[in-house]
NUVEX-190491 format. One record per residue (C-alpha): residue number from 1; x, z, y; chain. Coordinates in nm, 2 decimals. Layout:
<dogus>
> num | xx | zz | yy | cadena
> NUM | X | Z | Y | A
...
</dogus>
This chain:
<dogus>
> num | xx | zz | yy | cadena
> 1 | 0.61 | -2.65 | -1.78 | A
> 2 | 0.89 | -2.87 | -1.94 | A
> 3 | 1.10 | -2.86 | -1.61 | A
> 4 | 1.15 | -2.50 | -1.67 | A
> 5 | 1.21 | -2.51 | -2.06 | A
> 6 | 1.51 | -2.75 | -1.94 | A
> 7 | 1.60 | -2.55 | -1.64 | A
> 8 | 1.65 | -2.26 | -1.96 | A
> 9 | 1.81 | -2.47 | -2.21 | A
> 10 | 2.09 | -2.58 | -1.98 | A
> 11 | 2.11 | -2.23 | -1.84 | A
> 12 | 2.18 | -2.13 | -2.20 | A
> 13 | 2.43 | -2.41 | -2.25 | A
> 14 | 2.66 | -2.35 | -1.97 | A
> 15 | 2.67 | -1.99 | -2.06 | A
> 16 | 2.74 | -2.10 | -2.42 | A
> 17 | 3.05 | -2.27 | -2.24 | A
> 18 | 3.17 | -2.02 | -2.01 | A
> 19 | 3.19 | -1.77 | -2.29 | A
> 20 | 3.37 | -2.04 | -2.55 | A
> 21 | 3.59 | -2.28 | -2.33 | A
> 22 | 3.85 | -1.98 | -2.24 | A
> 23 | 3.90 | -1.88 | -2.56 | A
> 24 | 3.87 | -2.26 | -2.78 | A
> 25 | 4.18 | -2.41 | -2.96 | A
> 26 | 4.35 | -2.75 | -2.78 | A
> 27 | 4.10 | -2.94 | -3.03 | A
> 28 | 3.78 | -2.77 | -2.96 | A
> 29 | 3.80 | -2.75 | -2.60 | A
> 30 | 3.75 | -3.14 | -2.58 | A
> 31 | 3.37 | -3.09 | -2.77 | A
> 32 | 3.31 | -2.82 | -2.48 | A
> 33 | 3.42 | -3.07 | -2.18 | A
> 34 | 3.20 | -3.38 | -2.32 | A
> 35 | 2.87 | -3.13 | -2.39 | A
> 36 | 2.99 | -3.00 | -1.97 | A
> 37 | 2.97 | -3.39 | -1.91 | A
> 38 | 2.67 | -3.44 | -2.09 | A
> 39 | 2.48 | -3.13 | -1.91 | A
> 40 | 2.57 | -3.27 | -1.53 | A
> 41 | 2.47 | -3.62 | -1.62 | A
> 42 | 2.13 | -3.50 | -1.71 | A
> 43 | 2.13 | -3.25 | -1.41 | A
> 44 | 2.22 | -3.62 | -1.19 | A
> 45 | 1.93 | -3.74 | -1.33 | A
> 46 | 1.69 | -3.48 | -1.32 | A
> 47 | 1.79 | -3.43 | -0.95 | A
> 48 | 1.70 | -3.78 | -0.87 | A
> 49 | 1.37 | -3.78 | -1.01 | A
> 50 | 1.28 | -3.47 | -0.77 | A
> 51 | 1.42 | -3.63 | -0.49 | A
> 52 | 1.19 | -3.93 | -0.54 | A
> 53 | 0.88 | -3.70 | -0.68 | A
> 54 | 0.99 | -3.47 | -0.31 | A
> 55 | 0.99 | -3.82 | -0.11 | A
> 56 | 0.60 | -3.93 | -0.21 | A
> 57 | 0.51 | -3.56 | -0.12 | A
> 58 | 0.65 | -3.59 | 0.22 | A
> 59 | 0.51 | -3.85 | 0.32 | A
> 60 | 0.21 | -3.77 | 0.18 | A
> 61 | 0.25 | -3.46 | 0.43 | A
> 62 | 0.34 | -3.67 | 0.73 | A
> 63 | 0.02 | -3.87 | 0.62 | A
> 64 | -0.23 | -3.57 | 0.58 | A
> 65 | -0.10 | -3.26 | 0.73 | A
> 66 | -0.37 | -3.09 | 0.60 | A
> 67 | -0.29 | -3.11 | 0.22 | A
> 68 | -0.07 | -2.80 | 0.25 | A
> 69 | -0.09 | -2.58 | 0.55 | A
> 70 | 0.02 | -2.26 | 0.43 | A
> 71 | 0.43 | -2.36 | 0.32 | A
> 72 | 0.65 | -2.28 | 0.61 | A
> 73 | 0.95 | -2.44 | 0.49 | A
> 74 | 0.77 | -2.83 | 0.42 | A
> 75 | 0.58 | -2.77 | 0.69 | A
> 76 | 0.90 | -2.75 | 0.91 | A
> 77 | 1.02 | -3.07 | 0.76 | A
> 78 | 0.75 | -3.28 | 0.84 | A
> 79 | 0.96 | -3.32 | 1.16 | A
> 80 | 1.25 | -3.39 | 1.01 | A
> 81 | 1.42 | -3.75 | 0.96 | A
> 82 | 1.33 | -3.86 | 0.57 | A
> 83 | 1.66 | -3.92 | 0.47 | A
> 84 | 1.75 | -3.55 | 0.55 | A
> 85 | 1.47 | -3.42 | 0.39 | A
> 86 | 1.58 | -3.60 | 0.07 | A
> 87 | 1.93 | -3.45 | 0.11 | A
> 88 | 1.77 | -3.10 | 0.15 | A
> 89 | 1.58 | -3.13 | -0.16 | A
> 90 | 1.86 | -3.27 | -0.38 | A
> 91 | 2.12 | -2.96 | -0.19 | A
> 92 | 1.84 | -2.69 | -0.32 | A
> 93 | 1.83 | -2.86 | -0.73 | A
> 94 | 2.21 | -2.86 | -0.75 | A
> 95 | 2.23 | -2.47 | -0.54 | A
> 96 | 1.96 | -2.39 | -0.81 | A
> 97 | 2.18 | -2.55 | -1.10 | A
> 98 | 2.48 | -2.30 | -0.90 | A
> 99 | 2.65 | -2.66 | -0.87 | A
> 100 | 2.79 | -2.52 | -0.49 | A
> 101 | 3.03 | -2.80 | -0.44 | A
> 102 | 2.80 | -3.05 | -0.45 | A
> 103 | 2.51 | -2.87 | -0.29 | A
> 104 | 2.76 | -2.83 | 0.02 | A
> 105 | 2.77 | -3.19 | 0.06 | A
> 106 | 2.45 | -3.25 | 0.09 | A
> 107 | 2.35 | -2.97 | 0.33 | A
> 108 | 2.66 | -3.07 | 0.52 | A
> 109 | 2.50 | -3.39 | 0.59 | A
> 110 | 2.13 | -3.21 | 0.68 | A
> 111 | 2.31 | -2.99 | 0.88 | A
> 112 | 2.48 | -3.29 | 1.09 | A
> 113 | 2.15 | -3.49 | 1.11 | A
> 114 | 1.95 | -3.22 | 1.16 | A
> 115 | 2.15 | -2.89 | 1.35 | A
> 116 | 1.85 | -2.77 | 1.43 | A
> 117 | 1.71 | -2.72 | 1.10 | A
> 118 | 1.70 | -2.38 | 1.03 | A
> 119 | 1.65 | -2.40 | 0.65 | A
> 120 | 1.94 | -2.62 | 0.61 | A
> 121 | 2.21 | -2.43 | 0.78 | A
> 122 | 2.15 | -2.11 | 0.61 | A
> 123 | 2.15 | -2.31 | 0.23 | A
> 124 | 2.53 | -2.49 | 0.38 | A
> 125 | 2.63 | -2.15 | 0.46 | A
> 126 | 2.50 | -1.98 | 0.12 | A
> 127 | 2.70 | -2.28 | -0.08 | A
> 128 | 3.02 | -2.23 | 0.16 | A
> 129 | 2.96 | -1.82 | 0.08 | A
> 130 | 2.96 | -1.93 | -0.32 | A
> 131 | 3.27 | -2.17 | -0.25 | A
> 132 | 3.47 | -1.92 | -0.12 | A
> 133 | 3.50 | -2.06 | 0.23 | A
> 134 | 3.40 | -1.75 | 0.44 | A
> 135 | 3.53 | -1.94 | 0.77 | A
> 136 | 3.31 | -2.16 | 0.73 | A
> 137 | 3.01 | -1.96 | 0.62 | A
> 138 | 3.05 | -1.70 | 0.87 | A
> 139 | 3.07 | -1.96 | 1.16 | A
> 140 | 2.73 | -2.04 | 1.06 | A
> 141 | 2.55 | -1.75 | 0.95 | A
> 142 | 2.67 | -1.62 | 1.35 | A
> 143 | 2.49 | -1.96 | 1.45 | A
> 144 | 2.19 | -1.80 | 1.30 | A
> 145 | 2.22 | -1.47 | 1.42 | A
> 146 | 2.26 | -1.57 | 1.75 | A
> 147 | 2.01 | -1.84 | 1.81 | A
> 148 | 1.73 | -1.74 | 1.54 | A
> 149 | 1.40 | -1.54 | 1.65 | A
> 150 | 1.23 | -1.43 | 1.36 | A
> 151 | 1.41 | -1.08 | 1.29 | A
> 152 | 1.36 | -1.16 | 0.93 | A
> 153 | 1.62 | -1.43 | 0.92 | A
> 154 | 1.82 | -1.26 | 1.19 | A
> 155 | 1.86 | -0.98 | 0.96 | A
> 156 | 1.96 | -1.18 | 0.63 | A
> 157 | 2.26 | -1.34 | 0.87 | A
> 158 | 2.36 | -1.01 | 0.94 | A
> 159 | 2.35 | -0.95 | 0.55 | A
> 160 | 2.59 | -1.24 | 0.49 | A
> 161 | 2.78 | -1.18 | 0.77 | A
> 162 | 2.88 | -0.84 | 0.62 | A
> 163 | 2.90 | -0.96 | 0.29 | A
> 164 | 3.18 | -1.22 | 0.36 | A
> 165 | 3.35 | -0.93 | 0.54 | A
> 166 | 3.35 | -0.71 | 0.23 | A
> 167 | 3.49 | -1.04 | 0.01 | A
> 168 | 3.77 | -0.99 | 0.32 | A
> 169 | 3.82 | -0.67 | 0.23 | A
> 170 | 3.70 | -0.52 | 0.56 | A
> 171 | 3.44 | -0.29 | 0.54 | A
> 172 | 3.48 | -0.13 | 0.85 | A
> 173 | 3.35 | -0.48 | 0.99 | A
> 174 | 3.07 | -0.49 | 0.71 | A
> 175 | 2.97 | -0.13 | 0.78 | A
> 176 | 2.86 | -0.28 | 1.13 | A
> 177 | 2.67 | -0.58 | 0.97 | A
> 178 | 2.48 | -0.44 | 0.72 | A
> 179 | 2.40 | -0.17 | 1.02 | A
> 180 | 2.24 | -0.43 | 1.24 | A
> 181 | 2.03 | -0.53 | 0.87 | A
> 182 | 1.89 | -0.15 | 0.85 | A
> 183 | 1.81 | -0.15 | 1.24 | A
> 184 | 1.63 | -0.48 | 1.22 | A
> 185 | 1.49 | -0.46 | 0.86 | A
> 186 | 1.45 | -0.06 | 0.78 | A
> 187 | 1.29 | -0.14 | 0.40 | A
> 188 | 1.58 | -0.38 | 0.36 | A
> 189 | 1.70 | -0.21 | 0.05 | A
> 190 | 2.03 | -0.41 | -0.06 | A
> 191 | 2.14 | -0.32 | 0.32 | A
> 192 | 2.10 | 0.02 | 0.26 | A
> 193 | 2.32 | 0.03 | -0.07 | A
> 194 | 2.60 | -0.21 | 0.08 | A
> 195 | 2.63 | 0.05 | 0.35 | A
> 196 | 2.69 | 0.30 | 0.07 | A
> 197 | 2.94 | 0.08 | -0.13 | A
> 198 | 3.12 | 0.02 | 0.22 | A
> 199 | 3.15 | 0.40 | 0.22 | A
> 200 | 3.25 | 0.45 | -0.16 | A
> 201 | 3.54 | 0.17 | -0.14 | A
> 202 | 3.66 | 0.32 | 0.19 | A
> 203 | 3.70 | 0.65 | 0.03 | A
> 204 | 3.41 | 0.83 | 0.25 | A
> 205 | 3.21 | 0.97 | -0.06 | A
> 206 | 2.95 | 1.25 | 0.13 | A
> 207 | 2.94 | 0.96 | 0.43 | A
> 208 | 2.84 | 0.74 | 0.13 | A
> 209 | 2.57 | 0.95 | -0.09 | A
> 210 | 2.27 | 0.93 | 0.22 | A
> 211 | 2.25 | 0.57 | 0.17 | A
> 212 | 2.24 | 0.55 | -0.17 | A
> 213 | 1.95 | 0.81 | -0.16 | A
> 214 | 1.77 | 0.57 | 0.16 | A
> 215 | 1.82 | 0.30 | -0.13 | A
> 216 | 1.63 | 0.49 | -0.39 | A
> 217 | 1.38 | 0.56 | -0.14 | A
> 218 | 1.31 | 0.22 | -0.12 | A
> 219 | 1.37 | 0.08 | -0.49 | A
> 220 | 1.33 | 0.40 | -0.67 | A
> 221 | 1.46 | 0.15 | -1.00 | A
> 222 | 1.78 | 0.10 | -0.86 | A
> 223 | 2.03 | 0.18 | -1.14 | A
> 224 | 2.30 | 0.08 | -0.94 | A
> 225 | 2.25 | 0.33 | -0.67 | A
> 226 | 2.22 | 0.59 | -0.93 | A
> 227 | 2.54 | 0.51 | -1.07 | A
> 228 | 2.73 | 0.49 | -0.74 | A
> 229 | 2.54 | 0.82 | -0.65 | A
> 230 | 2.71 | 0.97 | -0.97 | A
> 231 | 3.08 | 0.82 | -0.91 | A
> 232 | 3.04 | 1.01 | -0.56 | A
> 233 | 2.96 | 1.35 | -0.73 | A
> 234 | 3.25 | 1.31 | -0.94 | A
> 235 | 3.46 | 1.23 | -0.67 | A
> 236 | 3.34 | 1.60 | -0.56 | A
> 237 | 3.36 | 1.73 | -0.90 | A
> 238 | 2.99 | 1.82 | -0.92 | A
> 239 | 2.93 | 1.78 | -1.25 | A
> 240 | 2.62 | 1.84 | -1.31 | A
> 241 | 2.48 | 1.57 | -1.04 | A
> 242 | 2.71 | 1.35 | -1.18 | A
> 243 | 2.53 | 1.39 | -1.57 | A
> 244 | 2.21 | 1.37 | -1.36 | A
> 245 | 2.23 | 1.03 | -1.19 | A
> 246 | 2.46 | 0.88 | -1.50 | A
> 247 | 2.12 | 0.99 | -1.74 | A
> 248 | 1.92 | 0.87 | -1.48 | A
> 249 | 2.07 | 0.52 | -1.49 | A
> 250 | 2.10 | 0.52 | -1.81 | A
> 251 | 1.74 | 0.57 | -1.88 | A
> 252 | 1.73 | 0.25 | -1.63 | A
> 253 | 1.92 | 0.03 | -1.80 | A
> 254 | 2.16 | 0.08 | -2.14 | A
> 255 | 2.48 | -0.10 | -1.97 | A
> 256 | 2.77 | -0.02 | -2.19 | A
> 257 | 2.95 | 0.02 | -1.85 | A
> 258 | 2.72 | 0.33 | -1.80 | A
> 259 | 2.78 | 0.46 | -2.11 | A
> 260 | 3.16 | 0.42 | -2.14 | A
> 261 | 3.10 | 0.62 | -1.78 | A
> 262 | 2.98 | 0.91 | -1.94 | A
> 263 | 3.22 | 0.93 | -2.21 | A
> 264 | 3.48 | 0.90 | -1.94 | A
> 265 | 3.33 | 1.22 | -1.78 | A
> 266 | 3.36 | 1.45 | -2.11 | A
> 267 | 3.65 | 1.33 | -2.17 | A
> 268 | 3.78 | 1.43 | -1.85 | A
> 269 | 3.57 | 1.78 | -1.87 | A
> 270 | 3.78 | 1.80 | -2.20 | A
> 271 | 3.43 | 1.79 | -2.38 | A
> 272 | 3.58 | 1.54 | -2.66 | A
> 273 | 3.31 | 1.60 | -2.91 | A
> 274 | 3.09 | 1.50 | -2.62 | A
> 275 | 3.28 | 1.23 | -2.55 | A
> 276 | 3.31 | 1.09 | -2.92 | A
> 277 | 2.92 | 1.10 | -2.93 | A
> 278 | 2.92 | 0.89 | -2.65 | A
> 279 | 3.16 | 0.62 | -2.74 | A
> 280 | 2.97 | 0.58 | -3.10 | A
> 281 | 2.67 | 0.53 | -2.88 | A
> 282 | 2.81 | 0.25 | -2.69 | A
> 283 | 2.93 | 0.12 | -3.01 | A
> 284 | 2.57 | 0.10 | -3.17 | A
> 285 | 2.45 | -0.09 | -2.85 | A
> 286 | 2.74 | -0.30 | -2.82 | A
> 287 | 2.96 | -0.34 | -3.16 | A
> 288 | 3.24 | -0.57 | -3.02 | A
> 289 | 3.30 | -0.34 | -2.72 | A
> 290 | 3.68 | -0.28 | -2.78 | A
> 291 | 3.69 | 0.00 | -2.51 | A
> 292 | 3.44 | 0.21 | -2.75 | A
> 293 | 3.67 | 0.16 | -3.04 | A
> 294 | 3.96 | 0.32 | -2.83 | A
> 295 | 3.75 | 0.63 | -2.67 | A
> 296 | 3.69 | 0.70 | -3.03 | A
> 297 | 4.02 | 0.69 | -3.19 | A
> 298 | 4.15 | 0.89 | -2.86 | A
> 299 | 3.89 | 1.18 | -2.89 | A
> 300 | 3.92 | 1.18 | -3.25 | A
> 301 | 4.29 | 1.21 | -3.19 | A
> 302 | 4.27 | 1.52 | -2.95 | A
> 303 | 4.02 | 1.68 | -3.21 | A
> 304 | 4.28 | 1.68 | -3.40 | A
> 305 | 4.14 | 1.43 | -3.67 | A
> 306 | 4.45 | 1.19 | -3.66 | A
> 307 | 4.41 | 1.02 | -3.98 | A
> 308 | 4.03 | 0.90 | -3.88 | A
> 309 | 4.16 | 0.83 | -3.51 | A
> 310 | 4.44 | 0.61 | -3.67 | A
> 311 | 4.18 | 0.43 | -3.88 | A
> 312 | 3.94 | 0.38 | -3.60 | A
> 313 | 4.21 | 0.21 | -3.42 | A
> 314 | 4.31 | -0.02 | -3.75 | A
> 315 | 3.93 | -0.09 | -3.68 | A
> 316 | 3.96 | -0.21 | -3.42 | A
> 317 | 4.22 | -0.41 | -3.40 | A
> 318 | 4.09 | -0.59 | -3.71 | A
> 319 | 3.84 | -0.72 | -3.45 | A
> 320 | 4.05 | -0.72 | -3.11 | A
> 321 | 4.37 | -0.83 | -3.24 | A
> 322 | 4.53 | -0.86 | -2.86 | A
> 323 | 4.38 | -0.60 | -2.72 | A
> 324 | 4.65 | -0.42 | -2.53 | A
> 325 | 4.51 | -0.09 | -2.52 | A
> 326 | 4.41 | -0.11 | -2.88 | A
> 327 | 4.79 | -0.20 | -2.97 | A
> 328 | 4.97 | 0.04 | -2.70 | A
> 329 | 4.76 | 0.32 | -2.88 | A
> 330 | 4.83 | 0.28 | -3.18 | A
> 331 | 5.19 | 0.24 | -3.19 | A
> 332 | 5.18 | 0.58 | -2.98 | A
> 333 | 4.98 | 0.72 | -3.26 | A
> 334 | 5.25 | 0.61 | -3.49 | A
> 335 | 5.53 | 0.72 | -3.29 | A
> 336 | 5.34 | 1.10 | -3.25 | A
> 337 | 5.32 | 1.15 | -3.65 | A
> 338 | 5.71 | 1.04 | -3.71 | A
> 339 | 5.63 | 0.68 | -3.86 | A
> 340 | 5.91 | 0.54 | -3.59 | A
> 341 | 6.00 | 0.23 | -3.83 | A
> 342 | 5.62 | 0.16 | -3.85 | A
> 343 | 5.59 | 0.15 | -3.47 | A
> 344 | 5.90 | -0.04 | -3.45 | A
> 345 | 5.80 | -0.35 | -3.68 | A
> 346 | 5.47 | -0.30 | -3.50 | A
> 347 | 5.68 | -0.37 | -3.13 | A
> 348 | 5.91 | -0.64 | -3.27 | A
> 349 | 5.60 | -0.86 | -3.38 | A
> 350 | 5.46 | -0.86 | -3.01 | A
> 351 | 5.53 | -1.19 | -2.79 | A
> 352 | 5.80 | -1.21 | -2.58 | A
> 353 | 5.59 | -1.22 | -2.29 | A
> 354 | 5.38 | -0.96 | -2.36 | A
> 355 | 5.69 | -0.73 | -2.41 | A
> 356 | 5.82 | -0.75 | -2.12 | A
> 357 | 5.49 | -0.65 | -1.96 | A
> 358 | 5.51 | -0.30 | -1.76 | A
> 359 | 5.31 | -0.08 | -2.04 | A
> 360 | 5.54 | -0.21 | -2.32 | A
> 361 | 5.84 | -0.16 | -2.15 | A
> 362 | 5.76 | 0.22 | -2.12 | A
> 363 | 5.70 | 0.23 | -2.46 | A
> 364 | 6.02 | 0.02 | -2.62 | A
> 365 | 6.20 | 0.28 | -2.35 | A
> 366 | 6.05 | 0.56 | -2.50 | A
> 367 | 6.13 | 0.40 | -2.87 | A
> 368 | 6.48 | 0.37 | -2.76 | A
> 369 | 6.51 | 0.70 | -2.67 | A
> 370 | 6.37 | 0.84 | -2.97 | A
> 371 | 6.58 | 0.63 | -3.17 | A
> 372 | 6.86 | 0.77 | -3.00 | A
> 373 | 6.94 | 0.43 | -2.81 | A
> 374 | 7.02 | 0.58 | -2.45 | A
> 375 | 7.14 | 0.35 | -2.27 | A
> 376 | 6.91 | 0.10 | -2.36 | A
> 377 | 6.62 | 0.33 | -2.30 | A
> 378 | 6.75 | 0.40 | -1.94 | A
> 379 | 6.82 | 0.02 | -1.91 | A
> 380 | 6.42 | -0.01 | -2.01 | A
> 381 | 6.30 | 0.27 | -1.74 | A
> 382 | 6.51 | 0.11 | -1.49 | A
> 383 | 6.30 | -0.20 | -1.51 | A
> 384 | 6.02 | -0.01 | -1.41 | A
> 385 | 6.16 | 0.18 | -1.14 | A
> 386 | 6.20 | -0.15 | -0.97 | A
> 387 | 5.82 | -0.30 | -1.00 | A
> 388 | 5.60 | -0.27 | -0.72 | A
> 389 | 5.32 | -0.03 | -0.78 | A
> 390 | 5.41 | 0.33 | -0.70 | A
> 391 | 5.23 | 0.40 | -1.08 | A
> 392 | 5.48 | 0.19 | -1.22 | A
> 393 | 5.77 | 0.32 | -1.06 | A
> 394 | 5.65 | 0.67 | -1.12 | A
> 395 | 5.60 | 0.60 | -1.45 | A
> 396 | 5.96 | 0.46 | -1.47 | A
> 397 | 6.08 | 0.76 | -1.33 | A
> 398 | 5.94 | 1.00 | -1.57 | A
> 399 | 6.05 | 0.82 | -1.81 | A
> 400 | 6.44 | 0.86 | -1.70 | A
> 401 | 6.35 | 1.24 | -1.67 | A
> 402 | 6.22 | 1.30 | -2.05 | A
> 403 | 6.57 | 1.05 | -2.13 | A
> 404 | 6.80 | 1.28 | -1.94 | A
> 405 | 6.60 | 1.60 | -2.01 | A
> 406 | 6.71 | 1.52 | -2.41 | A
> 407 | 7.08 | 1.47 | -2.31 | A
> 408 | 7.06 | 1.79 | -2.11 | A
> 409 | 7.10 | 1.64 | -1.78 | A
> 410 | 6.88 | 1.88 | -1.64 | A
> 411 | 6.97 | 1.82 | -1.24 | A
> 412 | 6.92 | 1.39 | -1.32 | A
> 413 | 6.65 | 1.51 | -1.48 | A
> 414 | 6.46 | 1.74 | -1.21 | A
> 415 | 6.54 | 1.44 | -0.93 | A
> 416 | 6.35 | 1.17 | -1.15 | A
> 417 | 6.06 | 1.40 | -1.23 | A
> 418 | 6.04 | 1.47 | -0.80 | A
> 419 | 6.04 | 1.15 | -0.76 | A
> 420 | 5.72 | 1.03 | -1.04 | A
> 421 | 5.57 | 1.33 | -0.83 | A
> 422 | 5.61 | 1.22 | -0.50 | A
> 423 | 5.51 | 0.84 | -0.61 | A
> 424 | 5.17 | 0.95 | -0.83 | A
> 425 | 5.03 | 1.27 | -0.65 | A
> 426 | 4.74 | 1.34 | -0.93 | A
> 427 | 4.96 | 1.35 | -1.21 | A
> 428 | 5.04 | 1.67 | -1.37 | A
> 429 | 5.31 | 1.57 | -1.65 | A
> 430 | 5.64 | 1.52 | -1.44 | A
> 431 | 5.55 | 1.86 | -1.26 | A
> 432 | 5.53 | 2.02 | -1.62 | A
> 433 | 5.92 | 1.90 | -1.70 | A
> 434 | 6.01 | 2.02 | -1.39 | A
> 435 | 5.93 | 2.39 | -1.47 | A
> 436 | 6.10 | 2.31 | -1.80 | A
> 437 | 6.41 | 2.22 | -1.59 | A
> 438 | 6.35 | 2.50 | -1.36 | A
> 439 | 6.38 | 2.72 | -1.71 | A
> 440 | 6.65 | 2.56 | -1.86 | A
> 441 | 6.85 | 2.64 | -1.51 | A
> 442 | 6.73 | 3.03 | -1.51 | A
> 443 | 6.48 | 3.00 | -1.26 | A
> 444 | 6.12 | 3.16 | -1.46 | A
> 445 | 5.99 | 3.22 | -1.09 | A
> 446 | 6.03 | 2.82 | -0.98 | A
> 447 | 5.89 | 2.73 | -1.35 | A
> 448 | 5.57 | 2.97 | -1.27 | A
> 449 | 5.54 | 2.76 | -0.91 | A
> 450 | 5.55 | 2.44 | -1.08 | A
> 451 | 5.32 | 2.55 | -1.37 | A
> 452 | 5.04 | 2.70 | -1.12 | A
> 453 | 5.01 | 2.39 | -0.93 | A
> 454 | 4.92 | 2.25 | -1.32 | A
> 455 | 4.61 | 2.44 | -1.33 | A
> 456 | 4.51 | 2.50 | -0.96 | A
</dogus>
């Protein structure tokens, strides 16, 4: 019907925007705003046709009761006052449009005319979840779980309720939710995968692979579950569950985020011809996927085919001019085959701004130092040591070592290297330089501590 070759066309045309308006010129951002314009003023008036088709069908409703017997939802509204039923109809075309804002309005005012109606609370506390007003939302949603019968809609309450408390952060609290959704509503699939999400976030990755499974035994198409299911294995360094639920979803869907998942896991295995394979795979699905172009150039790289690796990243910079991973690469690159002028030309055309960002100022430090520039490299790690993420300060922290380590500081050298240690557990590099301290100092049976810890 035409209503939905609109309903498609507009759907296309606010993508169109969302994907254009961030990234248009001063000039061309004003073309975007007056199509936006254009697109609501047509949703206005589109809106108030239904409204006036919806109020004839009401009333032809209240008239003969009999003309539709079967729809729960109109025949529940029958009872209601007309003006509220007009407001309910117009709240669903703009919730259906995702307008929230103005859908809250409108079931606001239901809501307050008719409290009773349970339609129209749960649609004003759906637009207040979309608005971000979980105070709000969850004061309703409880409304409905306390008050409502049916344990269909009982259940979906308990859904929201626990979904505003993972946008809270607390999954503990959601854990119990989505619970009381499983016990009311045991085919209830999503419930069954929050609970297992709850689990991943929180750490708890055996607690969290039974409900992903439950999921699947529900939805056995759940690509998501599959996926979760194989970050969980990993976690556990099962490997070969976690190739056998990343195929799996895979063969569900070809997300690039799967694939670039995969990749990650050779990589890690140290399986980089594995990994390469992957990457040019997620290239062929999705060219202008700038990750793919840096998981190439980085296996390539520790395959030792520098020159292609160096040209990949050319690549794809020619494309992702900005990228920050792209560009951190490949002045590393530069700065691992000797061309140090090359990277510095390469560091003096960034930004300001972007050069003072942590990532940059590890590498200008590490420039510095290379260069022979001390002090100023120290001056650079310094301003790391102070951020606020233990990474960062870790990261600043190495950094002094491998500065005092060339000036043959070795005891300010072995104290930095502790400390990146002590501030990023996983991270096997600082504990390396501090066997090479431990041998510069004469002590081969603290370097062989240090250095089994690497590989344990």
């Amino acid at each position: 019907m035409y209503h939905q070759q609109w309903l498609q066309l507009v759907e296309q045309a606010l993508d169109e925007i969302e994907k254009q308006y961030p990234k248009s010129q001063v000039a061309e951002k004003s073309k975007w705003r007056n199509r936006f314009r254009e697109i609501k003023k047509s949703c206005d008036q589109m809106l108030e046709s239904w409204a006036a088709v919806m109020e004839q069908v009401t009333k032809l409703m209240e008239k003969y009761p009999d003309l539709d017997g079967g729809d729960k939802e109109i025949e529940e509204e029958v009872w209601l006052h007309e003006s509220a039923v007009r407001s309910f109809r117009q709240g669903q075309g703009y919730y259906g449009l995702t307008m929230f804002k103005e859908a809250n309005q409108l079931f606001q005012q239901v809501v307050e005319q008719e409290p009773d109606f349970l339609l129209g609370r749960i649609y004003l506390g759906l637009s207040l979840f979309h608005e971000g007003q979980w105070h709000e939302a969850e004061r309703h949603f409880q409304i409905v779980a306390n008050t409502e019968a049916h344990d269909s809609f009982v259940g979906f309450a308990h859904q929201m309720l626990g979904c505003i408390a993972v946008k809270r952060g607390d999954d503990r609290k959601a854990i119990k939710q989505f619970s009381k959704v499983t016990s009311l509503l045991p085919d209830h699939a999503d419930a069954w995968f929050n609970l297992g999400a709850c689990h991943y976030r929180l750490g708890e990755y055996h607690e969290a692979v039974p409900y992903f499974y439950h999921a699947l035994s529900i939805n056995e198409d759940d690509w998501e579950a599959m996926y979760y299911l194989s970050h969980c294995y990993r976690h556990c360094q099962e490997w070969s569950s976690v190739s056998f639920w990343r195929l799996a979803s895979y063969e569900k869907t070809n997300h690039p985020r799967i694939l670039e998942s995969i990749a990650h896991d050779y990589e890690e295995m140290g399986e980089h011809e594995q990994a390469l394979a992957w990457y040019q795979r997620m290239l062929w699905v999705d060219p202008k996927h700038a990750g793919a172009y840096h998981g190439v150039a980085w296996n390539l790289w520790a395959l030792g085919r520098t020159e292609e690796a160096i040209l990949w990243l050319k690549k794809g910079l020619t494309l992702f001019r900005d990228n920050q991973s792209l560009l951190f690469a490949y002045v590393w690159m530069e700065m691992a085959t000797g061309q140090v002028a090359k990277a510095e030309r390469t560091l003096a055309r960034l930004p300001l701004e972007q050069s003072e960002q942590p990532m940059w100022l590890a590498m200008r430090s590490h420039l510095s130092s290379h260069q022979g520039n001390y002090l100023e490299a120290n001056r650079l790690a310094e301003r790391l040591i102070q951020q606020d993420l233990p990474a960062l300060r870790a990261l600043g922290h190495y950094q002094r070592g491998r500065i005092q380590l060339e000036q043959k500081r070795v005891d300010e050298a072995m104290h930095h290297f502790k400390e990146a240690r002590q501030l990023a557990k996983g991270w096997k590099d600082p504990l390396f330089f501090e066997g090479v301290c431990h041998l510069m100092k004469g002590c081969p049976d603290s370097t062989r501590t240090c250095w089994s810890e690497i590989v344990t």
